[in-house]
Every structure is written in C-alpha cells, then in structure tokens.
N, C-alpha and C positions, 0 to 999 in steps of 0.2 A: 787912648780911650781909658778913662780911668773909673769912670761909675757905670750904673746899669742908664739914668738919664743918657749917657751919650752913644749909649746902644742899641736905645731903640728911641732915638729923635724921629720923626719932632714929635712922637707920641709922648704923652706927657707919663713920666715915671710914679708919681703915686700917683696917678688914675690907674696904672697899671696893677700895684699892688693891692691898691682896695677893693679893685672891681674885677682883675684879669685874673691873677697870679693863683691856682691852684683850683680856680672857679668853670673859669669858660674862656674858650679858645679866643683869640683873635688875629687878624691881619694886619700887620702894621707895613702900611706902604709906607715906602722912603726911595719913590722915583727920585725927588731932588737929590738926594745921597747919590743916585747913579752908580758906576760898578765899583764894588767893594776894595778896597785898600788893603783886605785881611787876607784874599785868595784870587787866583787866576788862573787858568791853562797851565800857562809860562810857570809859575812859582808850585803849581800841581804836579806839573811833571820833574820839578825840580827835588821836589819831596821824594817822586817815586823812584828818584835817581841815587835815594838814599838804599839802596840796595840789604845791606845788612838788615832794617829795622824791619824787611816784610817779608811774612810768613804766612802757615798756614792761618797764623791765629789774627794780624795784625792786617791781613789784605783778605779778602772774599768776594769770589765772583756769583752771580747771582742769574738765572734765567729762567724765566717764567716763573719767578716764585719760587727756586729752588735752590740752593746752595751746589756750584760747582763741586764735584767731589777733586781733592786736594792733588790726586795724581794727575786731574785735567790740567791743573794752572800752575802746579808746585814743582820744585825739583826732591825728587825722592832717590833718586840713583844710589847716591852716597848716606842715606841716613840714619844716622845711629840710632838705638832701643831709646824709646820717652825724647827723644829729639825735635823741633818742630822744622818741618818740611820748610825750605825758602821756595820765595814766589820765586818763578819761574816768566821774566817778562815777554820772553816770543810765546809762550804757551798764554799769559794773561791775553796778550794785541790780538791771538788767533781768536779766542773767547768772542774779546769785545767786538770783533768785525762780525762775529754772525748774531749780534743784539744783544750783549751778554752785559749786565751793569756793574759797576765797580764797584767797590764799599772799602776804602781805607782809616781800618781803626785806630783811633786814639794818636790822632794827628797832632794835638794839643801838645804831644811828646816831646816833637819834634821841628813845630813849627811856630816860632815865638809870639807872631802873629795872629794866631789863633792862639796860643796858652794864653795873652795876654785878658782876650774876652774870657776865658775858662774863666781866671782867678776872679775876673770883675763876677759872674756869676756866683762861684764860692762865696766867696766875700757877701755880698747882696743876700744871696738865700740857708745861707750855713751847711751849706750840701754839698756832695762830693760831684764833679764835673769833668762828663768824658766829650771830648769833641770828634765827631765820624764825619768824612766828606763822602758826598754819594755823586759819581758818575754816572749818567746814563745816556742816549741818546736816544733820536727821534721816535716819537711814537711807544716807546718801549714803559712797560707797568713793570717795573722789578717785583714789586710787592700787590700782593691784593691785599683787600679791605683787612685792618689790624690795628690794635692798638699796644703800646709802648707801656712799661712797668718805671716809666720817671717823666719828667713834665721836658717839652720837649722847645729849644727855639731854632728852629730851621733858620737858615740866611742863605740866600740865593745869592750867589756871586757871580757864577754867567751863565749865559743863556735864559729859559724860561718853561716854567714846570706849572700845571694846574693842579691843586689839590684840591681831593675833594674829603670835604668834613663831616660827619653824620652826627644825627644827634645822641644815638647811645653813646654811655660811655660808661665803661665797666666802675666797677665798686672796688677802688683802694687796688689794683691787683697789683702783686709780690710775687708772680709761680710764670715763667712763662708758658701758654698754652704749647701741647706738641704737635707739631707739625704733621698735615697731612688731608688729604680730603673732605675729611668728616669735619674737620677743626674750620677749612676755608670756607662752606657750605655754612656752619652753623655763623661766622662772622656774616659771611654774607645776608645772612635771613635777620641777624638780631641787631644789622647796622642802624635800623632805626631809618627814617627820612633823613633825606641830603639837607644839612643846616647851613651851610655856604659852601661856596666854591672859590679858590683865593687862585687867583691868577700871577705866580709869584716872578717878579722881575728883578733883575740884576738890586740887590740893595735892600730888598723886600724882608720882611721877616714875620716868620706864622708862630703862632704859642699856641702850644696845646697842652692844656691839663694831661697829669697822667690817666690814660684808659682811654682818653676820647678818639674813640674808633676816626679810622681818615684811610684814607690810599689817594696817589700820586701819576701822572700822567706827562710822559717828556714832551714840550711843545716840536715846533717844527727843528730849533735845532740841539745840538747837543746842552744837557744843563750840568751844571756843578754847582751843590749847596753844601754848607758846611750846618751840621744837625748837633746844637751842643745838652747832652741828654744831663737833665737837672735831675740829681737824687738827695735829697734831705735824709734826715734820720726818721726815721718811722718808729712808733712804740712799740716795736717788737725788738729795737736795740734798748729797752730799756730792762729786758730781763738780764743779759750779760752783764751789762753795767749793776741790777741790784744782784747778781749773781756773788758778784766779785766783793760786792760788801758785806753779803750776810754768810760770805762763809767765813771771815772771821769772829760771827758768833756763834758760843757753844751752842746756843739751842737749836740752830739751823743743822749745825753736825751731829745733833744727838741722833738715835737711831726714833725711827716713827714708832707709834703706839700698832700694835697686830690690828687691823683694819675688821677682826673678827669680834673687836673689843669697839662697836662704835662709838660709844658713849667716850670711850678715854680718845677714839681719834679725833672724833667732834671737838673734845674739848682743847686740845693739842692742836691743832688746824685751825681756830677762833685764836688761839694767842700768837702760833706763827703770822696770821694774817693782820691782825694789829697792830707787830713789829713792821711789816712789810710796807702798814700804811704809813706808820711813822718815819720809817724810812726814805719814803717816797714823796713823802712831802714836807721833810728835811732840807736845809739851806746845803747841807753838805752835798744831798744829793743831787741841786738844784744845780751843784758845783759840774758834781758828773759830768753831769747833762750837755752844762756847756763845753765842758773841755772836749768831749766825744764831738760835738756839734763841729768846731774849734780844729779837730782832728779828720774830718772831710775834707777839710781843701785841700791840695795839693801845693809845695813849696816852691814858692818863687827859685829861679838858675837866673836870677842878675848874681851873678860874681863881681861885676863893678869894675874890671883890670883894665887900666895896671893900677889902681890906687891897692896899694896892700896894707890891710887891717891891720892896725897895732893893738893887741891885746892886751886887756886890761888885768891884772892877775890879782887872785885873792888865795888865802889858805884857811880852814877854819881852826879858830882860836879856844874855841870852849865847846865841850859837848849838849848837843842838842838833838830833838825828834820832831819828825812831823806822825801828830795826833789826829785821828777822826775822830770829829764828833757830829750828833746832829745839827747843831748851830756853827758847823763848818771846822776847815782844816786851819790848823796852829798848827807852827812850832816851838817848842816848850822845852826853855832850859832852866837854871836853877834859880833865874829870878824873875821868871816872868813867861811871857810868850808873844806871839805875835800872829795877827791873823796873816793868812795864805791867800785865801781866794782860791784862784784859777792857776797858784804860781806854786803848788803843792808837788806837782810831780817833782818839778824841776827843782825847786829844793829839798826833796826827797833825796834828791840825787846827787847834790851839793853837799850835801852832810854829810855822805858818806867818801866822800873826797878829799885828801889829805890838799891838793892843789887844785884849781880849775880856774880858768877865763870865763868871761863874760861871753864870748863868742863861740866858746865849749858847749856853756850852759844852755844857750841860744838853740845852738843846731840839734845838741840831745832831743830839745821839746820845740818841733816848729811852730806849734800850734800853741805857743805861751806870747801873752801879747807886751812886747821888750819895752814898753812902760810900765807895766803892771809891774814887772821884775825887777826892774831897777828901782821902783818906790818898795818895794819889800828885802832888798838888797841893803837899800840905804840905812832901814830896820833895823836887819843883822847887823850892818856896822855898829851903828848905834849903839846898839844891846853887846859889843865885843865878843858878836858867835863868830864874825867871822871878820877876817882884818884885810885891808890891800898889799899885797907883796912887791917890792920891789924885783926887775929879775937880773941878774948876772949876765954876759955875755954867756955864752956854753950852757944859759939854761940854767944854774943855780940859782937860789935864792939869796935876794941882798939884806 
C-alpha cells in the first residue's frame, strides 16, 4: 500500500480530500476488499506475544467506560519508583472473560503492517500518526458517546462493530475533557441527533473529523479494528516555532516598557507586533512551517539487509554560515552564498563537521527530503565549501 488511493479504494481519493478530509465524517465500505491483510486474531495475539512492549502505558483494559486500574491487569510485585508496571497476561484474559475491552497502543511500533498505512497517512496529511487496535466482544460499549482531539480512520479487520455518529461536533478541541459522570451526562445531552449509523465489516473503514461526537457497539461476534488517529500541526505550534526565531532579536529580549506607563507600552507592543507579522509571513518562516510539518512523521525501520550502505564521505574545505533571513536561509561564505530551503538544519550541522557521510547527514534530519540535499550538496561542492573524501582502510582520509 503505498498511497492514501489504495487505502481507502474504491472510494475515490480526491473526492476525499475535497469534500471529506477535516469536513464531515464518512463510511467508506470496502466489502469487496474483504478481510484485511494488515491485522488478524492470529497476527494480534502474535503482537501481544511481544511481551516486553506492554505496560501500563502501551496496553489498557477498559469496562463500562472505565479504565482498569493498573494492579487489576499489571504485574506491579517487582516495580521500581517512575518504573511502568508490565501487563500482566493471566490478569488481562481474567479481565476480558468478564466483558472487559482491550485497547493496544501504538501498535504501529511494532507491527510493519500497520506502520506501513501510519507513514502512508504522515506522508498524505503532514501530521504525526499513532495506530491503536481496539478488542472488544459481543454486545459490549467500552466507550460511551465521545469525541477524539485528531481526525480519526477506523478499519475493521475482523468481526463487526455499529457506530453510531451524531451530528455535533465540538470546535477545534486540543484539552481532553476529564472523565467522569457529569462529563458522560453533558456528552450525552449535547450529542446532537444520530447523523448515520455505519455498520462496519471486515475491510470497512469510518473517518471522522476531529470532535465529531460518535460511540461504538460490538455486533454478535468478537471485533478487532485498527484506529489510526491523524494529528496535523495546529496554529498553536506556530508560537514555539516564532518563539525560537525572535529570540534572537534584541528587541524581543529587551526588557517591557512598566505597563503603568501605557502610552510607552502601547507603543512598544505596535512595533513588537509588526515584527511578529513580518515574521510570520516571511518565506523563512514559511520554511519553519514546513520543516515542523516534515518533522510529524515518524521514520521509516526499512534497513534494507544484507545490502550494506557504502558511504559516501565529504569534509568541509572553506569556512562558511547558515544565515536567517526573511527571504529564507543561506549559507554564506567569502564569495557568495547559496540558498537552503528546507535543507538548513542539516547543513547547519554539516558546517560544523570537520568530516561527515551523506548517510550521517541523512539520519541526523529524517525529516529533510534526500533530493533536496543532494541538489544543495552538489552547490557546496560547487562553491569548494565542501569537497568529497576519499577514505582509507582504518578510517583515514586518502
């Protein structure tokens, strides 16, 4: 599966982004797909057989809406201060025999199969992508009416589960609400009318905007869905990001005007805030943006073996800087410069290297796109900032 088209066939992929994608829910049946290729029983209980990877934090039992407490399902005998308790698998199986639901986070870790669709989502929406699979069995609601702080796409892999969708859907939420009576009462009352009901079968897959209120219902037999929850960057990561640029200017570190003086704070407050807009709607900044964006996915684990990577070696030959400006990042040496882009960190990091690979430079910045690099590479050479090394048996230079 290599794009978002082949994951949610045979719905057609830009119908999806124009019309679906952060908008309004839908159900995308895919009976002809039949049962999934990414997860099963068999290859589920094969995961939970990975014993080491689950804890209190990365396994959760769930009943009636409630969070097992960690001594019911955990082994805590032996555990050390800030330690995380291991699941306990005869304490989880007693759980789940009396209706209890599974919840296994961040299976994407561990299961290539499913990081495979994670990255296809990364890649697709520029967001960061956690995959959770939910067990439950007949009959059983783990959860009541709620909605989710990231856009959501469910895929049913076996058995069969009804959701049901309502038409509120909260505004942008970032805080999750705290749990507890008052909170499931006030969902309940402000879930709005039931907007469909998706009847989800082996293959099926549900997208729900972030906030759009829904709750879940196990058919007659056991179900397993894998829930891969999509979080993009929100403008609220945009203050860190101009954080970090305006405190290399004095006027952001000078100290404020006494706030008893308005007229001087007024005025002092009007000039920080039209650096801020300049800043902000700077090509530099525009750079940020994406590298942050860029910085959400999570790194492919193809290691590729046994072919072993021949490194390609460079050393820098002439001193040089990478420059911000607002028309973007350069580096700037005695005759010249060159633009950066997106390839700033990592030559940031290169300059300060008496040696490095190409495959150094690479892993340093995952999130630099390894054409973009090598055309700004080629640059450097160019410009003699930095040359190709031959290397020595033992690692010297030839």
């Amino acid at each position: 599966m290599k794009d978002l088209a082949g994951f949610i066939a045979p719905f057609d992929a830009d119908t999806f982004r124009s019309q679906y994608f952060g908008r309004r829910p839908v159900h995308i049946r895919r009976e002809a797909a039949g049962r999934s290729a990414i997860l099963c029983w068999q290859r589920f209980n094969e995961l939970l057989g990975i014993t080491p990877y689950w804890n209190e934090d990365t396994l959760k039992v769930y009943f009636r809406n409630r969070a097992a407490l960690r001594e019911n399902y955990c082994d805590t005998g032996d555990l050390r201060p800030g330690g995380k308790a291991p699941a306990d698998p005869a304490k989880v199986k007693a759980l789940l025999g009396l209706g209890a639901s599974l919840i296994a986070n961040h299976v994407h870790r561990i299961c290539p199969e499913v990081a495979t669709i994670a990255h296809v989502l990364e890649r697709e929406f520029a967001a960061r992508v956690a995959a959770n699979v939910y067990c439950s069995f007949k009959g059983v609601q783990a959860f009541g009416t709620h909605f989710d702080l990231h856009d959501v796409f469910a895929l049913q892999v076996e058995g069969e589960k009804t959701w049901r969708v309502y038409e509120a859907r909260a505004d942008a939420p970032v805080v999750p609400l705290p749990p507890g009576d008052e909170i499931e009462k006030w969902l309940t009352t402000s879930r709005g009318p039931l907007l469909f009901e998706a009847d989800m079968k082996p293959g099926d897959i549900l997208y729900l905007p972030r906030g759009q209120y829904h709750d879940a219902l196990t058919g007659a037999q056991a179900s397993l869905h894998v829930s891969f929850g999509v979080s993009p960057a929100t403008g609220l990561a945009l203050f860190k990001l101009l954080e970090s640029v305006v405190t290399q200017e004095s006027a952001f570190r000078q100290y404020l005007p006494d706030a008893r003086n308005p007229a001087e704070l007024r005025d002092r407050l009007a000039l920080l805030g039209e650096r801020i807009k300049t800043v902000m709607t700077s090509q530099a900044f525009a750079t940020d943006v994406l590298n942050h964006q860029r910085g959400l996915a999570g790194a492919s684990a193809d290691y590729g073996l046994p072919v072993q990577p021949s490194p390609v070696w460079y050393s820098i030959a002439r001193r040089a800087q990478v420059v911000r400006r607002d028309s973007g990042y350069v580096a700037v040496f005695e005759e010249g410069e060159i633009d950066l882009g997106a390839t700033h960190p990592t030559v940031e990091w290169i300059l300060k290297q008496r040696l490095f690979s190409l495959g150094d430079a690479l892993a340093r910045n995952t999130s630099v796109d390894p054409a973009e690099l090598r055309g700004v590479l080629a640059q450097l050479i160019a410009a003699s900032v930095i040359v190709e090394t031959k290397m020595r048996a033992g690692g010297g230079q030839g």
